[in-house]
Structure formats: C-alpha cells, structure tokens
N, CA, C and O atoms as CSV, one atom per row, in Angstrom:
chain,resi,resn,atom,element,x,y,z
A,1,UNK,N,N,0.527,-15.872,4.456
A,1,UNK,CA,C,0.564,-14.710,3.598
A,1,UNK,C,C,1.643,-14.920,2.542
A,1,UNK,O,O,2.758,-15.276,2.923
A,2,UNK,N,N,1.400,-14.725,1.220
A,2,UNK,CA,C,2.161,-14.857,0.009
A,2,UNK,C,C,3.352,-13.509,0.123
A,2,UNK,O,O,3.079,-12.400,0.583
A,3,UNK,N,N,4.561,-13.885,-0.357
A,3,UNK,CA,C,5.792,-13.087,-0.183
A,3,UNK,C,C,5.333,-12.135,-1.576
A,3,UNK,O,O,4.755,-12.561,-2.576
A,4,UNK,N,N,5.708,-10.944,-1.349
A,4,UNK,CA,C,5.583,-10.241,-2.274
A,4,UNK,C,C,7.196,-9.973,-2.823
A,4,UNK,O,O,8.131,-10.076,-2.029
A,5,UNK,N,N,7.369,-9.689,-3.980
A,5,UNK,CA,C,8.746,-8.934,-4.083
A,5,UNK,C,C,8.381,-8.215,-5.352
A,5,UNK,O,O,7.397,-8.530,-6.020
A,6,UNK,N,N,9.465,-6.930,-5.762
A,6,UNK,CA,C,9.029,-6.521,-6.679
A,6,UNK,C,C,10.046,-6.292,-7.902
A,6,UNK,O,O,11.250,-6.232,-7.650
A,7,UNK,N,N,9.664,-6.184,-8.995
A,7,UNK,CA,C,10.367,-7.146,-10.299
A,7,UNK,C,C,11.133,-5.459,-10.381
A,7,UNK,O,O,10.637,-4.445,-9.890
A,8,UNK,N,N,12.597,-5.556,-11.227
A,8,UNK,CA,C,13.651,-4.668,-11.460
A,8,UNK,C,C,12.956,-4.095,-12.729
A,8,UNK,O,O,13.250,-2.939,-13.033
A,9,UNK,N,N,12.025,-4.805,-13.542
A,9,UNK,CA,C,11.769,-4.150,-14.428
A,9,UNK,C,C,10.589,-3.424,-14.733
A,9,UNK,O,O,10.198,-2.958,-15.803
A,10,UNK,N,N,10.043,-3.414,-13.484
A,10,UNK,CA,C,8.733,-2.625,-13.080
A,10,UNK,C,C,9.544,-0.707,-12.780
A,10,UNK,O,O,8.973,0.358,-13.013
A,11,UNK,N,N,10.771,-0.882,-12.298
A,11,UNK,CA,C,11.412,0.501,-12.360
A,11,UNK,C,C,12.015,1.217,-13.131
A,11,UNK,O,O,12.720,2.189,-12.860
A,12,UNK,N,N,11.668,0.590,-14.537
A,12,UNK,CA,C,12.275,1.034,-15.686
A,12,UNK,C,C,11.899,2.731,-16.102
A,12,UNK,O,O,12.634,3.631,-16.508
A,13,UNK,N,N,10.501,2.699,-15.817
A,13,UNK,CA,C,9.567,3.646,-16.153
A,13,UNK,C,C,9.226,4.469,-14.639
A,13,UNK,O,O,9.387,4.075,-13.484
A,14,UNK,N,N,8.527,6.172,-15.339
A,14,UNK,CA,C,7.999,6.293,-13.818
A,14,UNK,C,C,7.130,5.735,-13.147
A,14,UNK,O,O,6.125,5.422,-13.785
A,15,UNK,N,N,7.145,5.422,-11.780
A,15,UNK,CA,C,6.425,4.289,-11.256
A,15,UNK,C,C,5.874,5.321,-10.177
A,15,UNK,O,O,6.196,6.502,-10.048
A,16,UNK,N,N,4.787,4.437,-9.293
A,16,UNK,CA,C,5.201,4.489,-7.655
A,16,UNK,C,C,6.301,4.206,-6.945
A,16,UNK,O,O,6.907,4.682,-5.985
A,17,UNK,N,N,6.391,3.329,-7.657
A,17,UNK,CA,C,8.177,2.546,-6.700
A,17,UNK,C,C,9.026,3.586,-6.583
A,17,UNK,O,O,9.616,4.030,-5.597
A,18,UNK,N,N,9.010,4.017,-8.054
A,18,UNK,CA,C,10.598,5.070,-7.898
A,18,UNK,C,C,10.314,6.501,-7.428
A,18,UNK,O,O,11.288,7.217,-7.198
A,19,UNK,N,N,9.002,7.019,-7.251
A,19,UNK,CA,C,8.587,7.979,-6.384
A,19,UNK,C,C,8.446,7.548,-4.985
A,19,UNK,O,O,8.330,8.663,-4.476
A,20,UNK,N,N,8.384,6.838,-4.137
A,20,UNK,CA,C,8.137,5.964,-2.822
A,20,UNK,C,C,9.247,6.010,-2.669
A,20,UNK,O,O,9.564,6.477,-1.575
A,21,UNK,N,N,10.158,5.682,-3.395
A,21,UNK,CA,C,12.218,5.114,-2.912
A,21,UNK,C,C,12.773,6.394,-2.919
A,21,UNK,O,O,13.952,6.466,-2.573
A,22,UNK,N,N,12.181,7.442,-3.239
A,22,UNK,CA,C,12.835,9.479,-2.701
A,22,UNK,C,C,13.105,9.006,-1.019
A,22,UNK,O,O,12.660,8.352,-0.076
A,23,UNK,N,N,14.259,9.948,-1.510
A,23,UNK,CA,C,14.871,10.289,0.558
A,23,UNK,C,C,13.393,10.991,1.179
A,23,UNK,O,O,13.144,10.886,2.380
A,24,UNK,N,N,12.488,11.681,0.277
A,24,UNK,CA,C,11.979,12.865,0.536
A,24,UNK,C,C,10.220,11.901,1.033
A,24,UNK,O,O,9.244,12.462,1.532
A,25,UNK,N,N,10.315,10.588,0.729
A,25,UNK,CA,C,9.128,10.201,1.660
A,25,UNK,C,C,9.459,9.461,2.471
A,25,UNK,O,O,8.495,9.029,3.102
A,26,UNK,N,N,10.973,8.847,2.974
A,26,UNK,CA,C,11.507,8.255,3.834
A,26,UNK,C,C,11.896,9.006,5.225
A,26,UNK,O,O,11.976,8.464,6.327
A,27,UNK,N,N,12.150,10.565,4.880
A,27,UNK,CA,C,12.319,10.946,6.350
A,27,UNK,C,C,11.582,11.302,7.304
A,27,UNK,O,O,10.590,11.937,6.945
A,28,UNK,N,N,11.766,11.018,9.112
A,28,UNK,CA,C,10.954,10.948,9.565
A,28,UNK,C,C,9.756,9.720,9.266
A,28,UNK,O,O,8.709,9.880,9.893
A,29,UNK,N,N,9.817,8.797,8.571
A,29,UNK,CA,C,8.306,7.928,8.534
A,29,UNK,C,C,7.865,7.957,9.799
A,29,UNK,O,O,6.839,8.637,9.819
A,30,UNK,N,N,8.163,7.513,10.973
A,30,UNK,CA,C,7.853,7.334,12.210
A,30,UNK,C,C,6.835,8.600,12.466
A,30,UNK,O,O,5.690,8.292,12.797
A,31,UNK,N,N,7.094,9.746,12.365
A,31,UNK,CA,C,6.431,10.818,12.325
A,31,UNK,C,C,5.213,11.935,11.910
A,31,UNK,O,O,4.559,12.908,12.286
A,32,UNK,N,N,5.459,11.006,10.858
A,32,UNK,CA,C,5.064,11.285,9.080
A,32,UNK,C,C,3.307,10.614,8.821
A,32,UNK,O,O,3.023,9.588,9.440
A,33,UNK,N,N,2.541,11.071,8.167
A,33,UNK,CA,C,1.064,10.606,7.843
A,33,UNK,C,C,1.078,11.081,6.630
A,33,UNK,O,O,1.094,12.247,6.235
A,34,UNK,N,N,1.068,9.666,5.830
A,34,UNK,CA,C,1.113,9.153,3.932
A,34,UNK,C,C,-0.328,9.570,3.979
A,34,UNK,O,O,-1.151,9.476,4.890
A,35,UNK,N,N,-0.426,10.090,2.681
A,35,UNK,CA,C,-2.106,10.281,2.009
A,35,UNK,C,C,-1.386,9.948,0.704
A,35,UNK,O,O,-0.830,10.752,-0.044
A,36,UNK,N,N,-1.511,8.372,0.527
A,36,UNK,CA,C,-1.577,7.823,-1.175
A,36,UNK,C,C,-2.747,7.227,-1.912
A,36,UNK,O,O,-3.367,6.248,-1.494
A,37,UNK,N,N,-3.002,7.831,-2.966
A,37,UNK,CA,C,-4.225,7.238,-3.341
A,37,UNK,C,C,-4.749,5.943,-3.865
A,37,UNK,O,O,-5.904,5.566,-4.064
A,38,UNK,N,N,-3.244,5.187,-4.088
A,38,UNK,CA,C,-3.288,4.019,-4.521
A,38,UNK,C,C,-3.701,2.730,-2.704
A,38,UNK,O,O,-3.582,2.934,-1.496
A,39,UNK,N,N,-3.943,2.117,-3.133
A,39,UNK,CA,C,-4.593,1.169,-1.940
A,39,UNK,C,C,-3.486,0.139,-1.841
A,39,UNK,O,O,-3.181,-0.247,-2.969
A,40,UNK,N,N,-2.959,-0.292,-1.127
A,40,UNK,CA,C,-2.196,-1.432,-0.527
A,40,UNK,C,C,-2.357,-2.648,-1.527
A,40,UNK,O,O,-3.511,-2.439,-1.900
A,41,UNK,N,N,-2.009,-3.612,-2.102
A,41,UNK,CA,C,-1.853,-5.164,-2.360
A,41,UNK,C,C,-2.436,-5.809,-1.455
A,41,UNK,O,O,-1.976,-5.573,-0.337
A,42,UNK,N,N,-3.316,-6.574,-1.489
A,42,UNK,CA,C,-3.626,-7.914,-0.854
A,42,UNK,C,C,-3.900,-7.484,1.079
A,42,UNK,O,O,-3.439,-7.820,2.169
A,43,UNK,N,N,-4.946,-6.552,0.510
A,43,UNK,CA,C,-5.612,-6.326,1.638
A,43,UNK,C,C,-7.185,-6.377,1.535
A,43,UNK,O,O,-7.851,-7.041,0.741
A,44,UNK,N,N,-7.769,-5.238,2.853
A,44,UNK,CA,C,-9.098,-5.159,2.793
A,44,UNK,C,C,-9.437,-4.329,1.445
A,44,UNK,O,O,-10.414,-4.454,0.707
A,45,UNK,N,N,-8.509,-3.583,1.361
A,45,UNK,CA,C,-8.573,-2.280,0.568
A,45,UNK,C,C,-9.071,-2.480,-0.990
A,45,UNK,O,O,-9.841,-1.665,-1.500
A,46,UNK,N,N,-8.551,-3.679,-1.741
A,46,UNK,CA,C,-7.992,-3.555,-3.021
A,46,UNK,C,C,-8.705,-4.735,-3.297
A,46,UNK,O,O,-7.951,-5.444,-3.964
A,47,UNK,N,N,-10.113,-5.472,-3.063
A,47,UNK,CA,C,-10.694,-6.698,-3.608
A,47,UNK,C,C,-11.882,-5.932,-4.311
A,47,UNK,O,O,-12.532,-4.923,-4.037
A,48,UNK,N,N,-11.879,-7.135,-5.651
A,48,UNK,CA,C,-13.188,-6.739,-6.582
A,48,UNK,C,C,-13.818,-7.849,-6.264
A,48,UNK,O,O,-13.297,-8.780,-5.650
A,49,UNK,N,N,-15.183,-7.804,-6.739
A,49,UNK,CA,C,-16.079,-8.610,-6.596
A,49,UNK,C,C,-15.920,-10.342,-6.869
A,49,UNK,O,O,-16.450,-11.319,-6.339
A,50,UNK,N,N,-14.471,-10.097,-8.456
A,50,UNK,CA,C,-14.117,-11.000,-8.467
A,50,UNK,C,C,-13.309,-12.298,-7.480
A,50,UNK,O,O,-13.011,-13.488,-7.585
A,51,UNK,N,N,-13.188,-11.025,-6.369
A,51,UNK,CA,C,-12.167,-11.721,-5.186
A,51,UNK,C,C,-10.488,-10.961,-5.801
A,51,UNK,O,O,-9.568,-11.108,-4.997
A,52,UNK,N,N,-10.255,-10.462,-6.682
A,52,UNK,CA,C,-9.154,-10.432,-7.165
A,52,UNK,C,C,-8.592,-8.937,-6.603
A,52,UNK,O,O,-9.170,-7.851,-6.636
A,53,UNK,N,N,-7.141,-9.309,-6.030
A,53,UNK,CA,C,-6.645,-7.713,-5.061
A,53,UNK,C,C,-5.906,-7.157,-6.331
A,53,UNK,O,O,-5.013,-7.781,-6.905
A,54,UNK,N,N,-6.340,-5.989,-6.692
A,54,UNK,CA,C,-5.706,-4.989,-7.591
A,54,UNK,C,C,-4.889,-3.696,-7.142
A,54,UNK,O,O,-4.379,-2.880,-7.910
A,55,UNK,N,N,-4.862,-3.664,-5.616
A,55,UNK,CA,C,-3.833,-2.489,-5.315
A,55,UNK,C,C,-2.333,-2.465,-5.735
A,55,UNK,O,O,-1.659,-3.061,-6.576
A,56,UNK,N,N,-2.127,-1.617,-4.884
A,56,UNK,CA,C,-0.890,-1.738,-5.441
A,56,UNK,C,C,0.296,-2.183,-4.995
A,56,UNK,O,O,0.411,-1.792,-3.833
A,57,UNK,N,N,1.527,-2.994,-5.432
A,57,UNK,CA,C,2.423,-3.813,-4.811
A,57,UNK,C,C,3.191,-2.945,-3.940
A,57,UNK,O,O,3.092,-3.015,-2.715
A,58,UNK,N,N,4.116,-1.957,-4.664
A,58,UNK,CA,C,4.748,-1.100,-4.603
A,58,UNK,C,C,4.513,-0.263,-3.179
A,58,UNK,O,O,5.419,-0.162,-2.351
A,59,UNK,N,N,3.106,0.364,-2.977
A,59,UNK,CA,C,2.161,0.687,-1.707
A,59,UNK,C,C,3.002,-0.160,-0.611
A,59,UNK,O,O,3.881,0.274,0.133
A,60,UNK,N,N,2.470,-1.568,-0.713
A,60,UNK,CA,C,2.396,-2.575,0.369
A,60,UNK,C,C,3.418,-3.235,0.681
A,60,UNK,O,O,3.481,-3.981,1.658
A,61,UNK,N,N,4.728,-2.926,-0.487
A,61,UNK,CA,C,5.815,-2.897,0.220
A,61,UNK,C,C,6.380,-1.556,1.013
A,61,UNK,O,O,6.614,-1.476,2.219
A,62,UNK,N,N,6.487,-0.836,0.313
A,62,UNK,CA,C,6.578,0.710,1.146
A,62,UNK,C,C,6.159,0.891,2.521
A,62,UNK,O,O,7.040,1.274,3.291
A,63,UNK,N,N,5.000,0.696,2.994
A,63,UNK,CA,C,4.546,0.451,4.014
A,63,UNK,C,C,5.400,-0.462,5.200
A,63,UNK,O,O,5.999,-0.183,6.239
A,64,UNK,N,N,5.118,-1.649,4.471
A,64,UNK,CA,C,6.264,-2.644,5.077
A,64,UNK,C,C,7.242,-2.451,5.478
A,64,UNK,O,O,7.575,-2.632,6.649
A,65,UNK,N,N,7.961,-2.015,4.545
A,65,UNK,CA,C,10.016,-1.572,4.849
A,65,UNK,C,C,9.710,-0.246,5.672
A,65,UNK,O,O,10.578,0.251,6.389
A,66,UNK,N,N,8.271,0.380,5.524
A,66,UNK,CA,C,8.959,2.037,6.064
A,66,UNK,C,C,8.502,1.866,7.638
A,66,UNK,O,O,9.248,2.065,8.597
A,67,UNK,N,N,7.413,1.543,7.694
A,67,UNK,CA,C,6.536,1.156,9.078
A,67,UNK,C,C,6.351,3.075,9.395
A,67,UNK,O,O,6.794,3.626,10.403
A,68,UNK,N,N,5.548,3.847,8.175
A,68,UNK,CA,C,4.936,4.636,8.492
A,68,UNK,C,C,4.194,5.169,9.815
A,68,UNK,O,O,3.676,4.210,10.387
A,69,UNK,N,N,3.969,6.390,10.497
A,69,UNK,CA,C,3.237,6.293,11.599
A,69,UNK,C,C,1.706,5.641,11.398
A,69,UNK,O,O,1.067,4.852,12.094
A,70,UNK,N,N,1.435,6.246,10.277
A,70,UNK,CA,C,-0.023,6.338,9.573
A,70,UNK,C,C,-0.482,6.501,8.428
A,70,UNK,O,O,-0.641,7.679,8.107
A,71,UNK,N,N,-0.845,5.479,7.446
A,71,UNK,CA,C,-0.672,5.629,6.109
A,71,UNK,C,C,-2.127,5.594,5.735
A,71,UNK,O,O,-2.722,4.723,6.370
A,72,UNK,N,N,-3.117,6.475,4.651
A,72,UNK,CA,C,-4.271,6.540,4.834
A,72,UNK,C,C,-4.295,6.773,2.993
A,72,UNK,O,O,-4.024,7.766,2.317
A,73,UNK,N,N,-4.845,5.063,2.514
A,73,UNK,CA,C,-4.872,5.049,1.326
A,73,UNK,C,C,-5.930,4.869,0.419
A,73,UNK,O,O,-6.858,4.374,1.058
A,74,UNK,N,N,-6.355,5.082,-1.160
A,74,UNK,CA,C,-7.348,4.651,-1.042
A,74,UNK,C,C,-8.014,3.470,-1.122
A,74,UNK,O,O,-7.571,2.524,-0.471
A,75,UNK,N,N,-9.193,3.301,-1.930
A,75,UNK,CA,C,-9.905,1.930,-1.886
A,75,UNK,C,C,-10.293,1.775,-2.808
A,75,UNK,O,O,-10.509,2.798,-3.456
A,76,UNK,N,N,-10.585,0.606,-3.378
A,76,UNK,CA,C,-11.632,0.456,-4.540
A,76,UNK,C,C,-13.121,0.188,-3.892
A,76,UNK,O,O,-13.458,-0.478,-2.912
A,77,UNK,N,N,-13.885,0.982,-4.840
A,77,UNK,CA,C,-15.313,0.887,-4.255
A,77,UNK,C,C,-15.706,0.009,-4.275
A,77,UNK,O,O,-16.779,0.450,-3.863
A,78,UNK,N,N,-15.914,-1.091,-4.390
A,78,UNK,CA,C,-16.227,-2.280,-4.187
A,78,UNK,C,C,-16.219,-2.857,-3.179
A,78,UNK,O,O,-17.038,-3.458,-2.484
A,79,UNK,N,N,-15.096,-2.596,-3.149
A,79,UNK,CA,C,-14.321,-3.727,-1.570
A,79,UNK,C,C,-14.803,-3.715,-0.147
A,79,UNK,O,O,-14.481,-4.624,0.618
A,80,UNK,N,N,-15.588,-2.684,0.243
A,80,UNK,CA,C,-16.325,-2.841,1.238
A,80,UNK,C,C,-17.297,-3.578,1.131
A,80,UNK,O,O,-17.691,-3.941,2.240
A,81,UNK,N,N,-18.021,-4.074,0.096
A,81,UNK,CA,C,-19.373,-4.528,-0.517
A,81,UNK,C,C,-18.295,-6.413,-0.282
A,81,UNK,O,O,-18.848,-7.438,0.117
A,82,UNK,N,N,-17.130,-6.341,-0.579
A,82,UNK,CA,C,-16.126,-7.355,-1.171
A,82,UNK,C,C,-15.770,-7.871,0.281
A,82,UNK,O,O,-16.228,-8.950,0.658
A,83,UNK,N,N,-14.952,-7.106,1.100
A,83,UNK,CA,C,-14.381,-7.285,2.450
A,83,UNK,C,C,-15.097,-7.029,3.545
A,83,UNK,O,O,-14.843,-7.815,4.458
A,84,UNK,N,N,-15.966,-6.152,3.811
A,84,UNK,CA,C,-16.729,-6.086,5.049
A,84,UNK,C,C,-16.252,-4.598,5.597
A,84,UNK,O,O,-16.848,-3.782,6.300
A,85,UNK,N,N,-15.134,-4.578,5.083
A,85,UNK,CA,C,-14.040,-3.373,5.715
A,85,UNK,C,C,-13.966,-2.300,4.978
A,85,UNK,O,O,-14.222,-2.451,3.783
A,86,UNK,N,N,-13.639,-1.068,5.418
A,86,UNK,CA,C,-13.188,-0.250,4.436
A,86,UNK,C,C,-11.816,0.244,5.268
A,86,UNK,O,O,-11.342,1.358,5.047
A,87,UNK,N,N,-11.368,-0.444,5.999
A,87,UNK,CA,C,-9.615,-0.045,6.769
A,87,UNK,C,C,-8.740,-1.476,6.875
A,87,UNK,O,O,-9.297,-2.552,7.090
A,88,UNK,N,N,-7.763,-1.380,6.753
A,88,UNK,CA,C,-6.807,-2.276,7.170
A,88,UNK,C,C,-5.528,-2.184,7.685
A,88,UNK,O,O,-4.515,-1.960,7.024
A,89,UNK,N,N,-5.601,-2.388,9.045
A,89,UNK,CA,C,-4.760,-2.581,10.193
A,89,UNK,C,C,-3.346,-3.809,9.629
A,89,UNK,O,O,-3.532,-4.999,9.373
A,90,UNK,N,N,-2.330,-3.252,9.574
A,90,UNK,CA,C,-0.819,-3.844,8.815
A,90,UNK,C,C,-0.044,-3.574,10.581
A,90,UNK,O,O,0.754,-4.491,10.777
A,91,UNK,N,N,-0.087,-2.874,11.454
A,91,UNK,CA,C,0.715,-3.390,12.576
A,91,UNK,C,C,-0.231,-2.076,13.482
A,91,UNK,O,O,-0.921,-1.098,13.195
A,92,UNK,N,N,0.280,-2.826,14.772
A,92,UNK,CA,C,-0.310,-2.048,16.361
A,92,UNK,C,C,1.038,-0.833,16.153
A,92,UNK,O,O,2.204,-0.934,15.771
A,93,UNK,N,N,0.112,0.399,16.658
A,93,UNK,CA,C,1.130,1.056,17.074
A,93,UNK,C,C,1.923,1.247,18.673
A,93,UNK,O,O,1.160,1.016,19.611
A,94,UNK,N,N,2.816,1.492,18.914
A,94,UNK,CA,C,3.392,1.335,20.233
A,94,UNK,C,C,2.798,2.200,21.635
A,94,UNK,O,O,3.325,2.029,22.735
C-alpha cells in the first residue's frame, strides 16, 4: 500500500482537512458514527472506470489517525460496476 501524506499547502484554503482537524470531530471517535460524503482515497469506494481512485486523501487519513467506531462514506457510482464492492473494511472492530 502507497504512503499517503498530505501537502501543507492543501490547508491554505477551506478544506476537508481543516474541518476533520476540529476538536469537535475528534471527540469520543471511538464512540462516534462519521456520515461524510466524500469517499476514502484508494479504496473500494473511489475507482472510475478508468481504474483511477478520486476520493478523498484527507477522508483516508482521518480515518486512519482517528480509528473512528464507524465511518459511513460516500461512493462514486461507478465503483461498484469498477470494484465489485460498494463497502470497504479499513480495520476489524474489537
């Protein structure tokens, strides 16, 4: 899996990033069930026909660092037609 990181100058402007990095979607994550409409990076979620993942970075790090209970994002329509899937499993829960 390719390292993602995300560029300082992507937060210049309002973003996802700098709405995601609020105290106010960090507390409780463990607890907590995300409804974002943007789809994850380099998943099932976010492939076009071209093969090419267009979600979003920002998403799929968030996820990552927060380890949400349950994050339920959307998709591009395609990508089931693209992936087979229309969910993608990022960790077991305990």
């Amino acid at each position: 899996m390719k390292k993602i990181s995300f560029q300082p100058e992507m937060e210049k402007e309002d973003s996802i990033q700098k709405d995601l990095d609020s105290s106010l979607y960090t507390v409780n994550a463990s607890k907590t069930v995300y409804v974002i409409h943007a789809p994850p990076n380099n998943t099932n979620l976010d492939r076009l026909y071209s093969g090419q993942n267009v979600g979003s970075i920002a998403v799929k790090l968030f996820v990552q660092k927060i380890q949400p209970y349950i994050t339920l994002p959307g998709h591009i329509h395609e990508t089931v037609d693209v992936s087979g899937s229309f969910k993608h499993v990022t960790r077991k829960l305990p």
